[in-house]
C-alpha positions as CSV (number, residue, x, y, z in Angstrom):
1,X,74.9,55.5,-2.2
2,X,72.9,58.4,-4.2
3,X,70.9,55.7,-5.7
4,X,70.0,53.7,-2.3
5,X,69.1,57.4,-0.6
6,X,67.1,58.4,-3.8
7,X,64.9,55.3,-3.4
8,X,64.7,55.7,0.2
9,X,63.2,59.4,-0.6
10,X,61.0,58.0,-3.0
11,X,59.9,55.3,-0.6
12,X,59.2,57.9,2.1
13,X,57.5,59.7,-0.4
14,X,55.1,57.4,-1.4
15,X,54.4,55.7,2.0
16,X,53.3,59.6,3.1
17,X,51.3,59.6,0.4
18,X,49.3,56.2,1.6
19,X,47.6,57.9,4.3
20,X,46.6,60.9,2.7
21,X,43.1,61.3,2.3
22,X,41.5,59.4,-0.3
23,X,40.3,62.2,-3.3
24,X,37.3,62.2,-5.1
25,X,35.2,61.2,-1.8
26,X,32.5,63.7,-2.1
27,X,29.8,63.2,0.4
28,X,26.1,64.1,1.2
29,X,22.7,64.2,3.1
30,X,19.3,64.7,2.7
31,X,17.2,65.3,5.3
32,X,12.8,65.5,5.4
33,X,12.5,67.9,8.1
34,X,14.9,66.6,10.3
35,X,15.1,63.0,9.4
36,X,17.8,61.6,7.6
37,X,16.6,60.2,4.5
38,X,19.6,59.8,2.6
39,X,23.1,59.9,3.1
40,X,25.6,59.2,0.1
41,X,29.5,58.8,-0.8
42,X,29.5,59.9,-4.4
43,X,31.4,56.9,-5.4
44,X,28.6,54.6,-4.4
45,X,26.4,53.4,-7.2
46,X,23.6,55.1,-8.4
47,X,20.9,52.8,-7.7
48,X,21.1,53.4,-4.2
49,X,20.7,56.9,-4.4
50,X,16.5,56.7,-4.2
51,X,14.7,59.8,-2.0
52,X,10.9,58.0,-0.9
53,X,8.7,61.0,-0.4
54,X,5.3,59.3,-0.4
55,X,5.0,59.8,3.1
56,X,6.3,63.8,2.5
57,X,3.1,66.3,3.2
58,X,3.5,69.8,1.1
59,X,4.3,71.8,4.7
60,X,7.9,69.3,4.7
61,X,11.0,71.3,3.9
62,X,14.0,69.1,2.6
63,X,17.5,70.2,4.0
64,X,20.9,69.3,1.6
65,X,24.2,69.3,2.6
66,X,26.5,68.6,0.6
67,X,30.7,68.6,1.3
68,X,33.4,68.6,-1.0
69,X,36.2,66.5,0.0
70,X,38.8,69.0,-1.9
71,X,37.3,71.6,0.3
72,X,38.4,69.9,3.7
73,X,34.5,68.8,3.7
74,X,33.2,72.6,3.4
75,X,30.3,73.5,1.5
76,X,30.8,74.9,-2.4
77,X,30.4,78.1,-3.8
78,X,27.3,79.5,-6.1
79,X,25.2,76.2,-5.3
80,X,22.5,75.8,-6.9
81,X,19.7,72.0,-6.6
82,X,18.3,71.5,-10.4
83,X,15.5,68.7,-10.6
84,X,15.7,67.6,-14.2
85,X,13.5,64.9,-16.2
86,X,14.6,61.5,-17.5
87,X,15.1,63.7,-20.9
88,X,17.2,65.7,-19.1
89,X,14.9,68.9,-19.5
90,X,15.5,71.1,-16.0
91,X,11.9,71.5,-14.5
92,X,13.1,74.0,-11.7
93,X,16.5,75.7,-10.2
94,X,17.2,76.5,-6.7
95,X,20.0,78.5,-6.0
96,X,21.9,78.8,-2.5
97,X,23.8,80.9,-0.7
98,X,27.6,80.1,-0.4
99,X,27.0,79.4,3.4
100,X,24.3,78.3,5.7
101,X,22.0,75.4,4.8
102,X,20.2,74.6,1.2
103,X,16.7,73.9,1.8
104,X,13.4,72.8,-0.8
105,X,10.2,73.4,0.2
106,X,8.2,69.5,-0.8
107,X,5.6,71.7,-2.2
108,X,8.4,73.4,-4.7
109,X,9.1,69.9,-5.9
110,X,5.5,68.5,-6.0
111,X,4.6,70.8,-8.1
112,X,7.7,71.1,-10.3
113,X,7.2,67.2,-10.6
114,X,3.8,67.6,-12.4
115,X,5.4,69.1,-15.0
116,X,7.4,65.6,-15.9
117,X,4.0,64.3,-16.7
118,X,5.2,60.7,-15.5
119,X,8.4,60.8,-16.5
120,X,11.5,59.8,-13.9
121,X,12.5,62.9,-12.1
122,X,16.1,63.3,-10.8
123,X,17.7,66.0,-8.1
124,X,20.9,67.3,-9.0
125,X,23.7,69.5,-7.5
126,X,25.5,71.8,-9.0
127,X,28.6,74.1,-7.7
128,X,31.3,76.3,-8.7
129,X,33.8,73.3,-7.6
130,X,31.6,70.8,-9.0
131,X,29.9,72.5,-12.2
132,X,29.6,68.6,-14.2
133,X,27.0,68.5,-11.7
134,X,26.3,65.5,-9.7
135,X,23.1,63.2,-9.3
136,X,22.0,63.3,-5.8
137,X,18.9,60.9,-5.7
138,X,16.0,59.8,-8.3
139,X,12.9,61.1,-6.6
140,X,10.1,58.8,-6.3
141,X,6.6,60.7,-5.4
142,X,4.0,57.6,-4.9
C-alpha cells in the first residue's frame, strides 16, 4: 500500500510539473522607432536573428526589451547592449537602467559600426541574470 501511494505521489508530482512553465524561454523585441523589427525566443536559431537597418536614417532611435523568463518575464538588472565585431572586439557599451526602456540612438551604432571596418557586427545583451551574454541580432547596415 506505501508503495502504490508513493508512486501515486510521484505521479502527481510529475504530472504538476508538465504544465509548469517551460524554462530557459527567454524572449525579446526590437523596435525602429516604433516598428517592430524583430521579435525573438532565445531558443530559436541564430540565423533568424538579422536587424535590416538600411532603411534606418541617423534621427531613428532603436527601443530593446528584453524579458527573462526566470524573472516572470520582467526586465534584468545592470543591463547593459554591447555591439561587438566578428572578432569579438566590443566597439561600444550601452548601459541601462534596471527599469524603464533601453534605447540606441541609429547614429550611436552607425558610427560605432565604422569602426568594424567591414567586418560582421553583432548586438548583444548583457544582464546581472544573464551575464554569458546573449546575441540579439547580426546587424546588417546596407
Amino acid at each position: 500500500m506505501k508503495k502504490l501511494l508513493l508512486c501515486a505521489c510521484f505521479a502527481l508530482v510529475l504530472g504538476n510539473l508538465s504544465f509548469t512553465g517551460k524554462f530557459g524561454l527567454d524572449n525579446y523585441e526590437i523596435y525602429l522607432n516604433n516598428k517592430l523589427m524583430l521579435k525573438q525566443q532565445v531558443n530559436q536559431p541564430l540565423n533568424l536573428r538579422v536587424l535590416a537597418l538600411d532603411k534606418a536614417k541617423e534621427g531613428d532611435q532603436l527601443r530593446f526589451v528584453y524579458r527573462h523568463c526566470q524573472l516572470d518575464n520582467s526586465p534584468g538588472t545592470g543591463r547593459s547592449i554591447v555591439l561587438k565585431d566578428d572578432e569579438g572586439n566590443s566597439l561600444q557599451k550601452w548601459d541601462f537602467k534596471d527599469a524603464g526602456q533601453m534605447t540606441i540612438a541609429v547614429k550611436d551604432l552607425l558610427q560605432a559600426e565604422k569602426k568594424a571596418a567591414g567586418h560582421q557586427v553583432s548586438l548583444i545583451y548583457l544582464s546581472h541574470e544573464l551575464d554569458r551574454g546573449e546575441m540579439l541580432a547580426l546587424v546588417h547596415f546596407k
